[in-house]
N, C-alpha and C positions, 0 to 999 in steps of 0.2 A: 504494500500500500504506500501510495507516494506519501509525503509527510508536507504537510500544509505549512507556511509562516504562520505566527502565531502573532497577536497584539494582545496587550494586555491592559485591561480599561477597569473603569467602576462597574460594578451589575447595577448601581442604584447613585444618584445623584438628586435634590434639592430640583422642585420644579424649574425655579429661575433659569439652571444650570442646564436643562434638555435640552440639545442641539446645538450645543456649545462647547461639548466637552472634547478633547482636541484630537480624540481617537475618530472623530469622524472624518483626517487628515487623509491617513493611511488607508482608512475603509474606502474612501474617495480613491486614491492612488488605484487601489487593488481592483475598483471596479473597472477602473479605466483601460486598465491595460489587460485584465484579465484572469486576472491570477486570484484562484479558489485562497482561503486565509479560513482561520479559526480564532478562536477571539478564548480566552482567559479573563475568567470577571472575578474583580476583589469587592471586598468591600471596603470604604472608604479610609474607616480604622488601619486598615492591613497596608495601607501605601507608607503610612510611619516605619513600619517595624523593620528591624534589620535585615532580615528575608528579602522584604521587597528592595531594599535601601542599599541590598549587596548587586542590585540591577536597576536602579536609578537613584542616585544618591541622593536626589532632593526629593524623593518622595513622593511624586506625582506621575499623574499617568499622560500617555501609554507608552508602552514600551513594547521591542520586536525581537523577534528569536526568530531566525531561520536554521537552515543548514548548516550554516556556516557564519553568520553574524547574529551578534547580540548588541542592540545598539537603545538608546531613546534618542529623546527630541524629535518630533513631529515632523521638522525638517529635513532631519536626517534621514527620515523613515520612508519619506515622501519621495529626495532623493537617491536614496536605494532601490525602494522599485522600480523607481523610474529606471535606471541603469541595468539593472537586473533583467526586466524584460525588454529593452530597449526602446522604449516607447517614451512620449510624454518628453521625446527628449531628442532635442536636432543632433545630426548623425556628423553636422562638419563643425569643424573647434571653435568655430567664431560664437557659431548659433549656441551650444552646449553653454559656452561660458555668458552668453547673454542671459540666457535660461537662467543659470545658478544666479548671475547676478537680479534678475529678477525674486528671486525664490529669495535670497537672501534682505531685500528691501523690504519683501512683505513683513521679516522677521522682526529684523532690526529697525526701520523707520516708519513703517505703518503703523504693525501691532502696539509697540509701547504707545501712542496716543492713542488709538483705540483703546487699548485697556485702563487708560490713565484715566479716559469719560466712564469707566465702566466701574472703574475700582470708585471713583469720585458719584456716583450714581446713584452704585449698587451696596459695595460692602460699605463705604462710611458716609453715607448719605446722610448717617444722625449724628457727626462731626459738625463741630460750631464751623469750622474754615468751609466745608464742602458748595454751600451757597454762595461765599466769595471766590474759592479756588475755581467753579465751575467756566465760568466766563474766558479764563486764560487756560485752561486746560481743553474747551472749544475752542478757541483763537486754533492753538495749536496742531489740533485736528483738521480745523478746515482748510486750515495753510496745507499741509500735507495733499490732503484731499485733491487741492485745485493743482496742485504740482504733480498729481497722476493722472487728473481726466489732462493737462498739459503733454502729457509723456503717451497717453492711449493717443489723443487725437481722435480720427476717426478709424482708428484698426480694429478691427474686430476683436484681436487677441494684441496682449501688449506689442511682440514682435512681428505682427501679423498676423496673417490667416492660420497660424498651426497653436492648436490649446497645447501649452505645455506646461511641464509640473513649476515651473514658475508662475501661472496662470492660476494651476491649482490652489497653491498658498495663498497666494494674494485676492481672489476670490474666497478663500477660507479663511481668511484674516479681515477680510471686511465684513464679514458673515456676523461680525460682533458687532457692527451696530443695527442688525437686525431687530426691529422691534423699538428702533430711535427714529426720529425723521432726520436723521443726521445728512443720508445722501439724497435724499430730495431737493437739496439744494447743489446736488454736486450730479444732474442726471445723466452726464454723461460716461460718471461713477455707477450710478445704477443701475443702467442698463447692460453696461459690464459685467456688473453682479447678478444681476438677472438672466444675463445667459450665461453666465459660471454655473449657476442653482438649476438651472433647465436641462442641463445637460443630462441623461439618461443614468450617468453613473452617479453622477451626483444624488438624484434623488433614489437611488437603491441605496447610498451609503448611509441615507438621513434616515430613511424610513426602515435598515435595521441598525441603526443606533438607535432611533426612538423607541422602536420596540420591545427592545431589552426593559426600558423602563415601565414601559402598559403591562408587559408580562409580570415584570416583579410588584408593580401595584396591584395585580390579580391576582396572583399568589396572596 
């Protein structure tokens, strides 16, 4: 019997928290290009303990185990399949390294101001600062924002006509302000995101992440 890649996520997470939680990265990846995956559920407690901490030091999910690798970060995970089946991923050294450097932006200069609105929102909303900090921590976001629909222009995928796992992040790192009108004013941000989310593997990767959660609320 072939032996599947494995991810390893929460079985159960905090409503707020459904579709957000960043194992839907890899599930993304593995639809895309094809490759069958088995998934590993902890419970949220178990991400502390040294067990888990002796495969992800910070404690958080998910994490991947194939054949031959054992890696985390979402990025990395996203990056290797991509490589692995060779898809998701330009074939000549220019495009490859555009790729990364996209996948890398989504990481490093999207996500922190997305999460900076999210953590400012969500977890310390009932901070005295959170009501004055909010204003410049939007500033910041939307700046960002108008310096990628500036960079998309009118391409369909950032480098063009080919979705690749640079595409994938970055669409799955805007996914966080799902549920804000944050890109409503950034539409040609949204529409971006709108055909990230439309995509076929995308919505098989949402709909069994979600469902992990409706089964353990039924249980």
């Amino acid at each position: 019997m072939t032996q599947h890649p494995v991810i390893t996520t929460f079985g159960w997470v905090p409503e707020f928290a459904r579709g957000f939680v960043r194992d839907l990265r890899p599930r993304w990846a593995f639809e895309e290009v094809g490759q069958p995956y088995d998934v590993n559920y902890i419970a949220i407690e178990f991400a502390k303990t040294p067990p888990h901490r002796a495969y992800q030091p910070f404690g958080q999910v998910p994490t991947y185990k194939d054949e031959t690798v054992e890696i985390f970060e979402s990025g990395a995970m996203v990056l290797h399949i991509a490589e692995r089946a060779g898809k998701l991923i330009p074939a000549d050294p220019a495009g490859r390294a555009k790729m990364i450097q996209w996948l890398i932006a989504a990481l490093n200069t999207i996500e922190p101001r997305v999460m900076a609105l999210v953590i400012n929102d969500v977890f310390e909303a009932d901070r005295a600062w959170a009501k004055d900090r909010r204003p410049v921590v939007l500033e910041t976001l939307e700046s960002g924002l108008a310096d990628l629909a500036g960079a998309l222009g009118d391409k369909t995928w950032l480098d063009g006509d080919m979705f690749t796992a640079g595409d994938l992040m970055m669409v799955s790192v805007l996914g966080g302000l799902r549920g804000t009108n944050v890109l409503d004013r950034h539409p040609r941000v949204a529409a971006y995101v709108e055909r990230g989310e439309a995509r076929p593997a995308h919505r098989k990767a949402m709909a069994d992440h979600l469902a992990v959660f409706a089964d353990a609320a039924a249980a």
